[in-house]
C-alpha positions as CSV (number, residue, x, y, z in Angstrom):
1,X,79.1,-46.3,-2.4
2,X,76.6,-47.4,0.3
3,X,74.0,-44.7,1.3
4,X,75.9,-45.1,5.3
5,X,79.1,-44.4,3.3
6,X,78.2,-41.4,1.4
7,X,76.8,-39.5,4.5
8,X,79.7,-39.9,6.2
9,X,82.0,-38.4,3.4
10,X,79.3,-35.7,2.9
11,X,78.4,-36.8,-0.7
12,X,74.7,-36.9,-0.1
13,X,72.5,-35.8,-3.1
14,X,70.0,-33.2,-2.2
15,X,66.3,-34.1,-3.4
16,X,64.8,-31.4,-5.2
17,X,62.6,-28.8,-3.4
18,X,60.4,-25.9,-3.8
19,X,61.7,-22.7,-3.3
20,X,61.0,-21.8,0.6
21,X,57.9,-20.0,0.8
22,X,57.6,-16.2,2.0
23,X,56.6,-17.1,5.7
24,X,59.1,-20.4,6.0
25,X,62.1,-17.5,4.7
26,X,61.0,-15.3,7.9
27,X,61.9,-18.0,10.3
28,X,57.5,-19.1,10.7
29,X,57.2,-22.6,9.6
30,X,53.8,-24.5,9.3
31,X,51.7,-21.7,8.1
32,X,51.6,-21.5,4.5
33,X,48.1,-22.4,3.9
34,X,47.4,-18.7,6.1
35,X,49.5,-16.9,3.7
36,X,46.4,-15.3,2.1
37,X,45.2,-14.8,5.5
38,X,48.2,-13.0,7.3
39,X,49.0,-11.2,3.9
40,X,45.5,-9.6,3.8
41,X,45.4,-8.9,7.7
42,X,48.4,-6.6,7.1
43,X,47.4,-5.2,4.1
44,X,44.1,-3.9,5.4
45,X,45.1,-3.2,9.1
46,X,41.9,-4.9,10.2
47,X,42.5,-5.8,13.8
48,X,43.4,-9.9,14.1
49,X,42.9,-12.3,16.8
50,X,44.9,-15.9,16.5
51,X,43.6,-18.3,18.5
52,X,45.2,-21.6,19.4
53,X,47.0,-23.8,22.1
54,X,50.1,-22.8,24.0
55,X,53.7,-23.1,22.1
56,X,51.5,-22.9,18.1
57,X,53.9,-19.8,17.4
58,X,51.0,-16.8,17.9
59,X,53.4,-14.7,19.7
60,X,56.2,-15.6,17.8
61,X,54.1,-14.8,14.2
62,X,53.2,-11.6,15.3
63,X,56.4,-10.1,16.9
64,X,58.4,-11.6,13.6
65,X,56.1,-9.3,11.5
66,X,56.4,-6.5,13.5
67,X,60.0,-7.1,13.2
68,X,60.0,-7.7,9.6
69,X,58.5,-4.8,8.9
70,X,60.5,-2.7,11.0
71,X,57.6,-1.1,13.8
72,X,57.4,0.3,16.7
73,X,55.4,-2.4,18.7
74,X,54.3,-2.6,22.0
75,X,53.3,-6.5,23.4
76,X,51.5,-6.5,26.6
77,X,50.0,-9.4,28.5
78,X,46.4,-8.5,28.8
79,X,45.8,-10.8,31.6
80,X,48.5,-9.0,33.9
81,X,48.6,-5.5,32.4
82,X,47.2,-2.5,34.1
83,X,45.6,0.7,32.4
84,X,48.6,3.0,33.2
85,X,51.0,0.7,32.0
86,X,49.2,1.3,28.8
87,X,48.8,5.1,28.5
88,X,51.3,6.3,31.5
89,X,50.4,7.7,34.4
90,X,48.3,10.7,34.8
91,X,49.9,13.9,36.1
92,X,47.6,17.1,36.6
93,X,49.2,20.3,34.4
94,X,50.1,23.6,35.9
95,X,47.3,25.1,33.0
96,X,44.4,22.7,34.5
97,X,45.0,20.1,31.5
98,X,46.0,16.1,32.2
99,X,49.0,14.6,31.0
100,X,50.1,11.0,30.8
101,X,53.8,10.5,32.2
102,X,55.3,8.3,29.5
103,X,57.7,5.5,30.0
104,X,59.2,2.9,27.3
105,X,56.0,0.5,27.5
106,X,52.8,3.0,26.8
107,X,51.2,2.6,23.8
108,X,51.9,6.3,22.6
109,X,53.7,5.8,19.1
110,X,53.2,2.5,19.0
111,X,52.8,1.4,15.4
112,X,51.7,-2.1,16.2
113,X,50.6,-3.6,19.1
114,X,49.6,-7.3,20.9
115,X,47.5,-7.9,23.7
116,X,48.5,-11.7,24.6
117,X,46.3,-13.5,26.6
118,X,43.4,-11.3,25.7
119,X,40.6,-13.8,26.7
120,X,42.5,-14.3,30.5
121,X,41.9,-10.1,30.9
122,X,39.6,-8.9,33.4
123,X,36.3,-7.7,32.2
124,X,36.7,-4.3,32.8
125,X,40.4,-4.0,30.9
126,X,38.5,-5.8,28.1
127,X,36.3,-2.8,27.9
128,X,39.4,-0.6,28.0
129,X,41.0,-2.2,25.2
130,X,37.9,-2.2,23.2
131,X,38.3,1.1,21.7
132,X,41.7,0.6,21.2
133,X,41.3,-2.5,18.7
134,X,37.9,-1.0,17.4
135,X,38.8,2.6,16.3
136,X,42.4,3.2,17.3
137,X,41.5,5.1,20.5
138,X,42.1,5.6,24.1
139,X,40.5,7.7,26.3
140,X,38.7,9.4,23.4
141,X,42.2,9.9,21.6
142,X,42.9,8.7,18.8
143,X,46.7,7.0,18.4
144,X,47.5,8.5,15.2
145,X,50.9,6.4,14.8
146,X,48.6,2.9,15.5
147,X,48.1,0.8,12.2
148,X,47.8,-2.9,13.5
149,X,46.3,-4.3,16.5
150,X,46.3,-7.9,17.1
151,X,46.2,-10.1,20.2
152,X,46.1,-13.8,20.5
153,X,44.5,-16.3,23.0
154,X,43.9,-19.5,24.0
155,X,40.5,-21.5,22.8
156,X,38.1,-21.7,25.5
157,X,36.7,-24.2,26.6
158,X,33.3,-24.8,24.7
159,X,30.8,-27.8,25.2
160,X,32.0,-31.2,24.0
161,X,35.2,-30.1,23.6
162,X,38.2,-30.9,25.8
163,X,40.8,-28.9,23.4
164,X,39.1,-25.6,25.4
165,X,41.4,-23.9,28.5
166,X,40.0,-24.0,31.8
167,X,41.3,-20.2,32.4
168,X,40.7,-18.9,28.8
169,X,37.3,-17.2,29.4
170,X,35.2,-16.2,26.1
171,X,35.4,-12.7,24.7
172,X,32.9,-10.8,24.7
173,X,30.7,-10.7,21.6
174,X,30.9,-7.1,21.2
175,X,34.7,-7.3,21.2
176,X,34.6,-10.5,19.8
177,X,33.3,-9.2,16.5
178,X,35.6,-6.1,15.9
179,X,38.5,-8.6,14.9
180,X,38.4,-8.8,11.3
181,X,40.1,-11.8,11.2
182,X,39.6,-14.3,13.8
183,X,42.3,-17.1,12.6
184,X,43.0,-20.5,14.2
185,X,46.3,-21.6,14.6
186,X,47.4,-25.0,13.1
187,X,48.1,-27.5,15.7
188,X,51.2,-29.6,15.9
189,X,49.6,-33.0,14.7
190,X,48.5,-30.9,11.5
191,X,51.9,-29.9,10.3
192,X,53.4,-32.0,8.0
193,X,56.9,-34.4,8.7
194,X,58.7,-31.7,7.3
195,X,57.2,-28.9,8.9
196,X,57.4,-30.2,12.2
197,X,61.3,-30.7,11.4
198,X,61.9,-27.5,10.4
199,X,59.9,-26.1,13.8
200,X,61.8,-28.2,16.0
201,X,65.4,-27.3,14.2
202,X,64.6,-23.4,13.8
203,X,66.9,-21.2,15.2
204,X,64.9,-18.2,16.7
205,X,67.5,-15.5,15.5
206,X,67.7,-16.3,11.9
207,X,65.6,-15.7,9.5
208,X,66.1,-14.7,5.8
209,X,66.0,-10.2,6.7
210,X,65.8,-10.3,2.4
211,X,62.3,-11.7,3.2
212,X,61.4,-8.9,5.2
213,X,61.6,-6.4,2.1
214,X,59.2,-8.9,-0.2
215,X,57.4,-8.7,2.8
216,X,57.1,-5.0,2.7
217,X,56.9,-5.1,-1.8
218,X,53.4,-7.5,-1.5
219,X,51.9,-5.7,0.9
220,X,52.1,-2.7,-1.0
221,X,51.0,-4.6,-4.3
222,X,48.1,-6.2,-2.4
223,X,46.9,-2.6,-1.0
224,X,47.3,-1.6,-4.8
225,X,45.4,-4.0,-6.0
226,X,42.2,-3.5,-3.6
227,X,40.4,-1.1,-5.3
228,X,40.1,-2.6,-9.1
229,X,39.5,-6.0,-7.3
230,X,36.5,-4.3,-5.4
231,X,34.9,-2.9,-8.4
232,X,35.5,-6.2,-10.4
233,X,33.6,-8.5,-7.5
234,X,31.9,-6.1,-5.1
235,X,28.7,-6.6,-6.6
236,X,28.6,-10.5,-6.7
237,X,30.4,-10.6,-3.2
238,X,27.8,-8.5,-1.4
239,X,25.5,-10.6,-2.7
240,X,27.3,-13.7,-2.0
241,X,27.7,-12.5,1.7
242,X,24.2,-11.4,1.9
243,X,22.8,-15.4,0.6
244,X,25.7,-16.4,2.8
245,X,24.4,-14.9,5.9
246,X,20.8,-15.7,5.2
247,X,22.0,-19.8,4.9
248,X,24.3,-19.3,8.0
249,X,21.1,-18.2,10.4
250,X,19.2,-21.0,8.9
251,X,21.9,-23.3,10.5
252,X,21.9,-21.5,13.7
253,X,25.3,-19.2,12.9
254,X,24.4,-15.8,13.3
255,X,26.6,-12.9,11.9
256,X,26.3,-8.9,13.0
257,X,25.5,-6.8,10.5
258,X,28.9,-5.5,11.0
259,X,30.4,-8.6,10.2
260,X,28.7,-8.6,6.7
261,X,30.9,-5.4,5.7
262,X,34.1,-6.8,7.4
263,X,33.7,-10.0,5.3
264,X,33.2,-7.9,1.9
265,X,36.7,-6.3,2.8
266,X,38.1,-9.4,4.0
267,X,37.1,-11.5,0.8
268,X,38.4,-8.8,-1.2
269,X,41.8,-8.9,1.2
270,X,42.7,-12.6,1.0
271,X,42.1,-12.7,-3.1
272,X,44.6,-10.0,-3.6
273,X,46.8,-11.3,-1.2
274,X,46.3,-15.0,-2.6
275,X,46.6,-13.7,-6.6
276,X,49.8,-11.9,-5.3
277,X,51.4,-15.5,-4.0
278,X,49.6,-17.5,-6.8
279,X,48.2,-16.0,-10.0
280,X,46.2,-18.8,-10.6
281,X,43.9,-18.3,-7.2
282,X,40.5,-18.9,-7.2
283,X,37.6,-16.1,-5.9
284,X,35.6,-18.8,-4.4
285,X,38.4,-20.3,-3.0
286,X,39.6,-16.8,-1.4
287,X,35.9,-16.1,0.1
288,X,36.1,-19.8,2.2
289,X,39.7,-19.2,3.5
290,X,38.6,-15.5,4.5
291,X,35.0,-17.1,5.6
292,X,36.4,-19.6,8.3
293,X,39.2,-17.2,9.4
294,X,36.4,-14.6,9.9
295,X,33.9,-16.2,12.4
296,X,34.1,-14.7,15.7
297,X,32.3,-17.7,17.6
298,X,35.4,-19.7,18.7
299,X,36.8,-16.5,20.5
300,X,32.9,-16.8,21.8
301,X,33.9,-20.0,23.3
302,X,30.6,-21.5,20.6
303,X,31.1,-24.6,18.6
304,X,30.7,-23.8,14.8
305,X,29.8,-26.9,12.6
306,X,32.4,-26.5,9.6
307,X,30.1,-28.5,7.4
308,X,27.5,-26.1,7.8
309,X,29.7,-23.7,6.9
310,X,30.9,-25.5,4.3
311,X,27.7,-25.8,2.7
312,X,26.0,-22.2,2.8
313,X,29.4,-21.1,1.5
314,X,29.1,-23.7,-1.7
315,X,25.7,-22.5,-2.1
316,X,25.4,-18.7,-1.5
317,X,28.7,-18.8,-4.0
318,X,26.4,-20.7,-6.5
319,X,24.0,-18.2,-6.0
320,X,26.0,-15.1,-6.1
321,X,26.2,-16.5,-10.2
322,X,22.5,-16.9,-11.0
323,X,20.4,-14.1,-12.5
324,X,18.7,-11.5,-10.1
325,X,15.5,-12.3,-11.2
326,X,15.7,-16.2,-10.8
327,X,13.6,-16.9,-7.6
328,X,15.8,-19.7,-6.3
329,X,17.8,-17.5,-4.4
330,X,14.8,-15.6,-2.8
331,X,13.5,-19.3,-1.7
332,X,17.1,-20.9,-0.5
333,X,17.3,-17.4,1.6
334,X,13.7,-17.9,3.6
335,X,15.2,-18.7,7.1
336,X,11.4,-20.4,7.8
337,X,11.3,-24.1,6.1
338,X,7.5,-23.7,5.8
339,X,7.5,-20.2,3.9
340,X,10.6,-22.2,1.8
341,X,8.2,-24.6,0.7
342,X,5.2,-22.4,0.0
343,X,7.7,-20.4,-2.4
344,X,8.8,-22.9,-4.1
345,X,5.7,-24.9,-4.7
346,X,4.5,-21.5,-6.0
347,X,7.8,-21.3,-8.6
348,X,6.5,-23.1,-11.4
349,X,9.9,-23.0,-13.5
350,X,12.0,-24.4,-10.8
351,X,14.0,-27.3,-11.6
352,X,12.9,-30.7,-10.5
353,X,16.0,-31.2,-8.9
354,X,15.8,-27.7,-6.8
355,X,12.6,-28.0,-5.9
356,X,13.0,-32.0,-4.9
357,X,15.8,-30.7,-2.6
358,X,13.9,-27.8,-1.3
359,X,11.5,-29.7,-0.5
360,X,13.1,-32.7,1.2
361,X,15.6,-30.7,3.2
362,X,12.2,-28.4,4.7
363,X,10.3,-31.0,5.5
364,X,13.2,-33.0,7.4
365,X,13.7,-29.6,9.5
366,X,9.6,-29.3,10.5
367,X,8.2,-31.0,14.1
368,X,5.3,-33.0,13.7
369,X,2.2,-31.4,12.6
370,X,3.4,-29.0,10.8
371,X,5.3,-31.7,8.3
372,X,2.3,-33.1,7.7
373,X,0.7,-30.1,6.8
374,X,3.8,-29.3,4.3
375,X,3.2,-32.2,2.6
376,X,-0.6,-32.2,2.0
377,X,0.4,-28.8,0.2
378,X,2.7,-30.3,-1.5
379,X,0.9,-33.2,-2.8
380,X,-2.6,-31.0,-3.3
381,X,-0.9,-28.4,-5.4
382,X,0.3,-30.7,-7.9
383,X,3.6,-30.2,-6.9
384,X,4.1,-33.9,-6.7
385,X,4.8,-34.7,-10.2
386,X,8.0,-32.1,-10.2
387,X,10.1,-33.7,-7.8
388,X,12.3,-36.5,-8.5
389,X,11.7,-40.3,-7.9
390,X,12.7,-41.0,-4.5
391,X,11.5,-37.3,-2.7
392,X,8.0,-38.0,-4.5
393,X,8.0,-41.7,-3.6
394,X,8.5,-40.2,0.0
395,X,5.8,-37.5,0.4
396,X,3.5,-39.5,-1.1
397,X,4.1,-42.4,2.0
398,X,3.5,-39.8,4.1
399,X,0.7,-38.6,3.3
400,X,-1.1,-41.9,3.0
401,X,-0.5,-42.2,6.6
402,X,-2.4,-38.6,6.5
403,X,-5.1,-38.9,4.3
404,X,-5.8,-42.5,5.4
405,X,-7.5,-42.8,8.5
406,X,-4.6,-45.1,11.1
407,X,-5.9,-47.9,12.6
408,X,-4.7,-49.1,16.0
409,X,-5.9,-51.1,18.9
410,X,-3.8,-50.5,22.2
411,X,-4.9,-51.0,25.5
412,X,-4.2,-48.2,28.1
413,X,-3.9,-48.0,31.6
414,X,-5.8,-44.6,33.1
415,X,-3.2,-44.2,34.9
416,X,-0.8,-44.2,32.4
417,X,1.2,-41.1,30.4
418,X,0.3,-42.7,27.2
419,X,-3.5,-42.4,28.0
420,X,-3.4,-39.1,29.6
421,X,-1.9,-38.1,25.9
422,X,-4.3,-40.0,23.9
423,X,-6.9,-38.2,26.4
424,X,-6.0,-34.6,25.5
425,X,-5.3,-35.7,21.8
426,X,-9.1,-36.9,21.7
427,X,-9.8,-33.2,23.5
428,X,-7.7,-31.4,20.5
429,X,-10.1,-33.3,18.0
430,X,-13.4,-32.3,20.0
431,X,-12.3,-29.0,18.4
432,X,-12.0,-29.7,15.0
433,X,-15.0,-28.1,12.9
434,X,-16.0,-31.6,10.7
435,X,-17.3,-28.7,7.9
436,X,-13.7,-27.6,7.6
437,X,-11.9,-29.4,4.3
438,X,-9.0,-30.5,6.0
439,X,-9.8,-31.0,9.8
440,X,-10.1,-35.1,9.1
441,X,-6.7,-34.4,7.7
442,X,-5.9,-32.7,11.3
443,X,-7.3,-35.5,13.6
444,X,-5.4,-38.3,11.0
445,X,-2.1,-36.6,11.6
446,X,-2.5,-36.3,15.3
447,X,-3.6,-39.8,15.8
448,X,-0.5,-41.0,13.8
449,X,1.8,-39.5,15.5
450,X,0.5,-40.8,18.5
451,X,0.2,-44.4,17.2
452,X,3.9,-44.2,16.0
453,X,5.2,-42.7,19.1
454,X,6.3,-39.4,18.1
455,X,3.4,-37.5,20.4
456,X,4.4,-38.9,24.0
457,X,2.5,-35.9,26.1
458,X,-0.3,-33.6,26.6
459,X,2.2,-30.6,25.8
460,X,3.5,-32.2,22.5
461,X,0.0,-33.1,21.2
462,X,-1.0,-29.4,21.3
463,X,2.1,-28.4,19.8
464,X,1.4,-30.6,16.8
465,X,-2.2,-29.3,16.3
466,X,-1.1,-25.8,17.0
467,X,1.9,-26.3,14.2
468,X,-0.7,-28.3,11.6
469,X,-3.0,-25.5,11.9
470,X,-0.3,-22.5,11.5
471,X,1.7,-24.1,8.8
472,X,-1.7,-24.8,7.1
473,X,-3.0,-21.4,6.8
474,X,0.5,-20.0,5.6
475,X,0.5,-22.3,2.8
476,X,-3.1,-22.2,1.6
477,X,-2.9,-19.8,-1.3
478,X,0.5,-19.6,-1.6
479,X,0.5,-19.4,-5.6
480,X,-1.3,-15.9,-5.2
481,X,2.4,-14.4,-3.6
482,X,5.2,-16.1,-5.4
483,X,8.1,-14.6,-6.6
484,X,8.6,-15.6,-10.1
């Protein structure tokens, strides 16, 4: 029998599959790798933002968990709703006091509740629901029935990015930063053949209600679980979260203070959740999925490099794992590349390979002048010899072009930009005290800069000598303050 044949008498043999996952049993298909994510946003009632285009499902996630797990939940559209509508109107009592007048949609009793369109909200309701998402208040009162407050928006438009909505204005980064987890939604192009059949074919109204009581039995393992799982890896997660943050401002991400707690409870969130759906899960696998579900800078409307992220994750959770006395983690954190190189120059037992790296990656991130005075350090302390082949056969080309004096012949118009610089670069080395050890080293960095082009003005010439001069006297005697 043809393959034609047998669909048309029904005989078709079924391929085999894996049972259907906890979210694709509620009716929400295409979001299995946010498991974790969702599970631990539930089980910690830490307020959740989803951020993604128009028709992803975020309004459709949220009310199906608020139906699944059977609460009162109040949806508003933050971009058209009005105070009142939220609390009721107020009505003076015969006794002096103020009441609200109730009516189906205030938020009194709510148990969960959504503000869509939160980033289309005028600025002054944002400031109205602030309290409400931050401490489960409104108007100074707390909502003792509230446990989950969510809301969900469209990305905003950001520089160099056309994905961004025109209308969807960036939140506040006060507000911004009391959403625990900040999760983007997977786009249609990212689901899977399957996936994207089982969206299109999904039949709103059903959904596996059996799903809705596992739903209810992990979230209360998960909330069980919390505390053993904090004193088993509180300790190295603060201090992975702490080297985190340090390697996240040296890439230009900042995080609130705040934010550093959230993510300890966030980290600690997603592993429970994730060992609950699959024994086997990984912590350093947990802290990324909670780590870039957790930055508040797209709801900013900032671009936020996942590479960078990437990387300071990889190597704060490397970190997190070596001895508290070892000094590489004390050097990785310096946010300054200079003071990153005087420490570790200074660290006489760091590997060759750490130290080459160090190296290398501070001296790529200094402007002209001071550069050159990073690597005279380096190749004057004897540091040379410790790094690998190709970082030493590096510094040591650069400084030749330091310690030897360039020679060039140009010919310059007085007219010109290019003799106006070399003009104020000869004025910079009229101030050079010829008794001082490395002033020759000074006037030969500023005069080969200028011969290769990298010095174009009057303005960048005395930046260079200013930077030479201050990343010279941090470095001298930096063996007298190292932290080995």
């Amino acid at each position: 029998m043809n393959a034609l044949a047998a669909v048309a008498e029904g005989v078709t043999e079924a391929p085999s599959r894996e049972p259907p996952s906890l979210l694709s049993r509620l009716g929400l298909f295409g979001l299995d790798g946010l498991a974790p994510v969702m599970v631990a946003a539930l089980a910690s009632e830490m307020p959740l933002l989803l951020i993604g285009p128009h028709g992803t499902g975020k309004t459709l996630l949220l009310t199906r968990i608020a139906e699944a797990l059977g609460l009162v939940c109040r949806h508003y559209n933050a971009s058209l709703v009005n105070f009142d509508d939220l609390i009721g109107f107020p009505v003076p009592g015969a006794d002096g006091t103020l009441h609200y007048a109730q009516t189906p949609a205030t938020i009194w009793g709510a148990g969960a509740v959504i503000f869509d369109e939160i980033s289309r909200s005028r600025p002054e309701m944002q400031n109205k629901l602030f309290p409400i998402i931050h401490e489960r208040r409104v108007q100074g009162l707390l909502l003792e029935d509230l446990r989950f407050r969510w809301a969900a928006m469209n990305p905003p438009a950001v520089d160099d990015d056309e994905t961004g909505y025109a209308g969807s204005e960036p939140l506040d980064t006060a507000l911004a930063d009391r959403f625990g987890f900040i999760v983007e939604m997977p786009e249609w192009k990212g689901l899977s053949d399957t996936e994207q059949a089982a969206v299109i074919l999904a039949d709103p109204d059903d959904w596996d209600r059996d799903a809705a009581a596992e739903l209810a039995s992990v979230l209360r393992t998960v909330q069980a679980s919390l505390t053993a799982l904090h004193t088993a890896l509180g300790e190295r997660l603060a201090i992975y979260i702490r080297t985190l943050m340090a390697l996240l401002a040296q890439a230009g991400i900042a995080l609130s203070p705040r934010r550093g707690g959230m993510l300890l409870r966030s980290v600690i969130s997603v592993h429970a959740a994730a060992l609950v759906l699959d024994p086997a899960a990984k912590p350093a696998d947990s802290a990324w999925l909670a780590l870039v579900n957790a930055l508040p800078q797209r709801a900013e409307g900032l671009a936020v490099s996942r590479t960078k992220v990437l990387a300071a994750h990889k190597q704060a959770w490397r970190l997190a794992a070596i001895k508290p006395a070892d000094p590489l983690r004390y050097i990785l954190t310096a946010a300054d590349p200079v003071e990153r190189i005087r420490l570790a120059v200074a660290a006489p037992r760091l590997p060759k390979g750490e130290l080459s790296g160090i190296i290398a990656d501070g001296v790529a991130q200094l402007p002209p002048g001071a550069r050159e005075a990073a690597i005279v350090h380096v190749f004057e302390s004897g540091a040379l010899g410790r790094l690998n082949a190709a970082v030493a056969e590096e510094i040591a080309t650069i400084y030749r072009g330091v310690a030897v004096p360039v020679e060039f012949s140009e010919t310059l118009h007085a007219a010109s930009p290019r003799f106006r610089t070399w003009k104020a670069i000869r004025n910079l080395l009229s101030r050079l005290d010829p008794a001082e050890p490395r002033a020759h080293l000074a006037a030969n960095c500023l005069a080969a800069a200028f011969a290769r082009g990298e010095i174009t003005s009057a303005e960048e010439a005395e930046a260079a000598f200013g930077n030479w001069h201050e990343a010279d006297r941090r470095l001298a005697g930096g063996a007298l303050e190292a932290h080995d």
